[in-house]
N, C-alpha and C positions, 0 to 999 in steps of 0.2 A: 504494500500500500504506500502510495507518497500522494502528498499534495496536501491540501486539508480537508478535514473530515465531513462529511457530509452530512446530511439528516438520515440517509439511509443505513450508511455507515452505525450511527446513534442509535436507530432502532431495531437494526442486528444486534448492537452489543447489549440489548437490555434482553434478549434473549436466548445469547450466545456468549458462554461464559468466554469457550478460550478465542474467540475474534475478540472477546472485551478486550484480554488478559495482552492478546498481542497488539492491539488500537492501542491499549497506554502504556506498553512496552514503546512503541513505533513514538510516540507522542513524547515520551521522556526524551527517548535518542534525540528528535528535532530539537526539544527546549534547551536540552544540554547543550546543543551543536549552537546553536542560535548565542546562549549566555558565553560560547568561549570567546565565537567569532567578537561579541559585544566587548568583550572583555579584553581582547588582542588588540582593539582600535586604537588607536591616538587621540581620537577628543576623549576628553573627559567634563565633565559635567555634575552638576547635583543630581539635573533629571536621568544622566544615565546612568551613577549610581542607584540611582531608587528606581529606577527600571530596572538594574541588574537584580538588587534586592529580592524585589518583586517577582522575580523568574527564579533565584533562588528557592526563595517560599514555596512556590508555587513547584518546582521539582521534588522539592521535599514530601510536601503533599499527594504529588503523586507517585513517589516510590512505596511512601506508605502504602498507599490504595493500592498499589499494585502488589506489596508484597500481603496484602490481606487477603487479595483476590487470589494469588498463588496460593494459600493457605488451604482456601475454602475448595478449587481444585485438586489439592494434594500433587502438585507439581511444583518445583521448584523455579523460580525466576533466574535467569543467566545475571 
C-alpha cells in the first residue's frame, strides 16, 4: 500500500484485523520517514519544532496501538 489512506482502506480495517495491523504498520514507517526527513533540514523554527513534537507524539501513539493490536492477534510486530 502507498499513498494515503482512503475511506475504503478505513472501512477494511474496522473489519480486518491484520490489513488494520499492516495500514498502521505502513502509516508509522511514512510518519517516521516524514519526522527524519523534517528533522535533517536546515530551517529551523519554533513551528517546526512543534511540528516535529507533534509527529513524535503522534508515533508514539501509534506504536502503542499497534503493539496492542499485535497482542490481540497473537502475532508479533517487526
Amino acid at each position: 500500500m502507498s499513498g494515503l489512506v482512503t475511506e475504503d482502506d478505513l472501512a477494511r480495517a474496522r473489519t480486518d484485523a491484520v490489513f488494520r495491523q499492516q495500514l498502521m504498520a505502513e502509516s508509522l514507517d511514512r510518519l517516521l520517514n516524514l519526522l527524519n526527513h523534517m528533522r535533517r533540514e536546515t530551517e529551523e523554527s519554533p513551528e517546526r519544532a512543534e511540528q516535529i513534537r507533534e509527529g513524535v507524539d503522534l508515533a508514539v501513539k501509534l506504536a502503542d496501538r499497534l503493539q496492542i493490536e499485535s497482542g490481540k492477534s497473537g502475532t508479533r510486530a517487526a
